[in-house]
N, C-alpha and C positions, 0 to 999 in steps of 0.2 A: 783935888789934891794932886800935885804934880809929885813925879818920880824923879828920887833923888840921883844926878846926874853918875852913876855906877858903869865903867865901863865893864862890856862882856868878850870873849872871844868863843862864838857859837862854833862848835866841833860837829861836825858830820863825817861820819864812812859814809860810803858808799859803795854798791855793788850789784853792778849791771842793772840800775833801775834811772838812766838819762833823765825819763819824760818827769818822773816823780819828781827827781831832783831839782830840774830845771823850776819846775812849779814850786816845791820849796825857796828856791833863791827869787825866783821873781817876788814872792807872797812878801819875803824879809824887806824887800825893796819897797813894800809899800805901809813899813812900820810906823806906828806914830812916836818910834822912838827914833831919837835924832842920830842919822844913820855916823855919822863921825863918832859918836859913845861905840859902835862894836865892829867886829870885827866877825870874817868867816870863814874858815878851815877845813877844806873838801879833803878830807884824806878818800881815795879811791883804790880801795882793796882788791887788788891782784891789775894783771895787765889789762889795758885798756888804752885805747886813743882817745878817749873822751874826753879826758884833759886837757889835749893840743882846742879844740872845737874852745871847752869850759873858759877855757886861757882866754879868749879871745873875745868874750861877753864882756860888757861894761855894767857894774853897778854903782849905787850911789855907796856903799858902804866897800871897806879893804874886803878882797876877797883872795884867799890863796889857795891854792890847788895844788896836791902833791900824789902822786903814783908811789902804793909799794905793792913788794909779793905780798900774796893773798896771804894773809895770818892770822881773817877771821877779825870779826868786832871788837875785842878785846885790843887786838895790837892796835888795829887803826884807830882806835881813843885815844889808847898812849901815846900814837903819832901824833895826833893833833892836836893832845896835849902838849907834848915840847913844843911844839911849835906857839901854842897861845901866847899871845902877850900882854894880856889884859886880866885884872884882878879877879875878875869873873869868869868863870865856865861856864855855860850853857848850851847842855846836850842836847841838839833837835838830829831825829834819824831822816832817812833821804825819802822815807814813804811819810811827810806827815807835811799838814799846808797848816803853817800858824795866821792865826788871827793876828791881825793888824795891831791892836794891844799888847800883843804876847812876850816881847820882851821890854815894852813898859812896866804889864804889870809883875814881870818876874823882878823886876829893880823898884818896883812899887815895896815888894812880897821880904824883901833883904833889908828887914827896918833894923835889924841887928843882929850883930857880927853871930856865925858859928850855926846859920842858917841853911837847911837844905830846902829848897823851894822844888816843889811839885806840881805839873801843872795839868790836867786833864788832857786824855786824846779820845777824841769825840768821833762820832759816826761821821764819816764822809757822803757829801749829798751827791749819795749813787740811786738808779730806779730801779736795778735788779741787784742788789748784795747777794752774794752766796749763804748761805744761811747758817755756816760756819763764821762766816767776818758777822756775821747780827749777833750770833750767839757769843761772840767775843766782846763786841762793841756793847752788849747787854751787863754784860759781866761787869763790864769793867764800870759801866753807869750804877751801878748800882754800889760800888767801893764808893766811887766819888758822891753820889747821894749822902752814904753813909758819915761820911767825913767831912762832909758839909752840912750835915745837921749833927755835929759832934756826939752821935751813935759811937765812934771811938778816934784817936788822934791817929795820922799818919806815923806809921814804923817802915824802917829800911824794905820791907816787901812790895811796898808802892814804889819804890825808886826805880820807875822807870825809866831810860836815857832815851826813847821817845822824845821826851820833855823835861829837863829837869835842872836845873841852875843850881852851884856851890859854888863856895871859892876855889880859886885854881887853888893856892898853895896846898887849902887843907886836901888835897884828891893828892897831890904831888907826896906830901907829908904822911897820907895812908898809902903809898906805894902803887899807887896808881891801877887800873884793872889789871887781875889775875889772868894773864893770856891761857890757864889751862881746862878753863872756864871757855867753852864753846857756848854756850845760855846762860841767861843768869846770871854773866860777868857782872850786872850790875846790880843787883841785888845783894851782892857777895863782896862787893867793892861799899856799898853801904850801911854794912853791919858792921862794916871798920871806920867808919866815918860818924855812926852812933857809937863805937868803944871810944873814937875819940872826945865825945861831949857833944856832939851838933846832934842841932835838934831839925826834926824834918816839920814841916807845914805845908800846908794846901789851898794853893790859891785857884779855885776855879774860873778864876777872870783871865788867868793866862794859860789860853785853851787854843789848841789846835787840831784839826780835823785827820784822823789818822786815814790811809786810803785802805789798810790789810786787805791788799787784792794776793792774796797765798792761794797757792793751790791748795785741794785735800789734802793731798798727802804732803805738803810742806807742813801743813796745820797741823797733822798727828805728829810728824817729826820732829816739830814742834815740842810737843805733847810729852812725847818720850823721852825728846832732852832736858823739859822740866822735870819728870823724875830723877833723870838719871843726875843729874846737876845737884836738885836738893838734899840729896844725899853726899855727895862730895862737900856741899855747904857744911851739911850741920856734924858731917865727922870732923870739919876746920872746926866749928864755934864750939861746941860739946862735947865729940867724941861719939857723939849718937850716933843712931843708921836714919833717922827722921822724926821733924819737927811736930812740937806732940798738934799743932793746929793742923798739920797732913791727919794723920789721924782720927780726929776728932771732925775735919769736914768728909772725911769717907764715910765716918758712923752712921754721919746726919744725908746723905746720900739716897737717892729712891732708892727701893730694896731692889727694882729693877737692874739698877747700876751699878750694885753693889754683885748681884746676882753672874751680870755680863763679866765683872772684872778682875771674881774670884775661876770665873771659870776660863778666862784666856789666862790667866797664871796656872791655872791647873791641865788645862790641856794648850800649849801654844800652837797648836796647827790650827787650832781654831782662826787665827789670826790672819791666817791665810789666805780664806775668802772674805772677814767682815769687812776690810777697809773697801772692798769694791760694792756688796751688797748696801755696806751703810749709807755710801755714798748716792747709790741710787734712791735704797727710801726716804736720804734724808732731802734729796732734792724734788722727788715726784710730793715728797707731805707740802713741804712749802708750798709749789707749783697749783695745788690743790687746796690750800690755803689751812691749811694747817699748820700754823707758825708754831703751837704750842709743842704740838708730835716731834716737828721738824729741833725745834728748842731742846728738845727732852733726849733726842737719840744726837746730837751734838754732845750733850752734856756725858751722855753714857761712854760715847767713842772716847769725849778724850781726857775721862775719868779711865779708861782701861789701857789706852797709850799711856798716860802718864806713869800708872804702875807696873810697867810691860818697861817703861827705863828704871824703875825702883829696881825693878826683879834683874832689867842688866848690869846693874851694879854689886845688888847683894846675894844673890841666888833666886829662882823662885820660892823654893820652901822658906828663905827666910820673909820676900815680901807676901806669900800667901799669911805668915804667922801676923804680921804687919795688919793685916787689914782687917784677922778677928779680934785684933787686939783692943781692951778698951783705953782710950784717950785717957793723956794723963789729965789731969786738973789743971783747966785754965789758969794761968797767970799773965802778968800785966806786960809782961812780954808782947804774949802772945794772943791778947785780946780781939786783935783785930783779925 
């Protein structure tokens, strides 16, 4: 089956990561999709000369490169949103090497109109991963397992701009990302683009190898700003302080995790020394070939970062209340 001839205009920020990037534009160059259908839009957040170097590559597809002050992921979308000129958007980020398919099958994936297409970011073939980038690459396999054996359909939570194709106008028409959104701009820019009628789908054939070379402590800050964002979310959609599936996967959480995450909200000095101890035992367990340990105390850190940005947004007394709380009742919302 060929893919129907859909033009895209592929948006990237970028920010201080050349080598990644450069590998992203070369991978695009070697698409089976016929490089005259897209187009590509380097927006490069905050100063840099890399642009002048970027300027001066040649590839087979338009490619445009533009410099602004640093305003964070959210603004450089919107940049490179006005800028698109093609009916198609397609978010690929500057750490991610798509597969030679990946914008076929995203125009394969757009069989009709009002579609959000989604497409995997898969483990990078590295020989020593950090075992925070496994425990994330783990995570996230295990969503797309679940939604590829329709266990439940993709919702706005998976919209990750990693990877992810819509129509420009409808992104233009929900107001494009929320610049106050430092995380999660795109998750939060998806729940409006589900109140507008589009439905989201998953195509695991348009897959790209993500590199998540983060540090520790980029990964728990990470961590903290998905708290602290989810919250900012669900007071826009409901009114609430947090979504009852936050809830409801802390319940089901080792007791161990739950144990670590009620006790750094309850005393935060604690916090003090875990990010460095954690760090050592969780790289000496791997080292030692204990992926499982190493998995387990991943999971615990950035189960108690995440509600360590809950507690900076609503207090801690009220995310300690938060965490004994019991889960509302699943709905089809919130299935996934």
């Amino acid at each position: 089956m060929s893919a129907p001839r859909l033009r895209f205009s592929i948006v990237t920020p970028t920010h201080r990561r050349p080598r990644s990037l450069l590998r992203m534009l070369d991978a695009l160059s070697e698409q089976t999709y016929p490089a005259e259908c897209f187009e590509v839009v380097v927006v490069i957040d905050g100063p840099d000369t890399f642009d002048e170097s970027l300027a001066m590559r040649e590839y087979p597809f338009r490619c445009r490169v533009v410099n602004q002050v640093k305003g964070g992921p959210a603004a450089a979308r919107n940049r490179g949103l006005e800028l698109a000129t093609e009916p198609y958007v397609l978010f690929l980020d500057d750490d991610v090497i798509p597969a030679r398919s990946l914008v076929e099958q995203h125009a394969l994936a757009h069989a009709e109109p009002n579609l959000v297409v989604i497409g995997p970011l898969l483990a990078a073939d590295e020989t020593r991963p950090a075992p925070w980038a496994k425990w994330e690459w783990t995570t996230l396999s295990e969503q797309y397992r679940a939604m590829q054996a329709g266990d439940w359909t993709p919702t706005p939570r998976q919209f990750y701009t990693g990877n992810a194709s819509v129509g420009a106008d409808h992104v233009r028409a929900a107001g494009g990302f929320n610049q106050a959104f430092t995380r999660g701009e795109d998750v939060e820019l998806a729940w409006r683009l589900h109140d507008r009628g589009l439905r989201f789908v998953f195509n695991p054939d348009a897959a790209a190898k993500h590199l998540a070379r983060r540090s520790f402590s980029a990964w728990l800050s990470a961590a903290h700003d998905y708290g602290r964002t989810d919250v900012m979310l669900e007071r826009i959609r409901t009114g609430d302080d947090l979504p009852g599936w936050v809830k409801r996967e802390f319940q089901g959480r080792h007791r161990y995790t739950r144990l670590l995450t009620r006790s750094v909200l309850a005393q935060p000095l604690l916090w003090r020394a875990l990010p460095g101890c954690g760090f050592a035992v969780t790289v000496a367990a791997q080292t030692s070939g204990l992926n499982a340990a190493a998995m387990q105390l991943c999971s615990a850190l950035f189960t108690a970062a995440y509600w360590r940005g809950v507690a900076g947004q609503l207090g801690r007394e009220r995310a300690l209340e938060l965490t004994r709380q019991d889960p509302a009742p699943r709905t089809a919302e919130t299935t996934a």
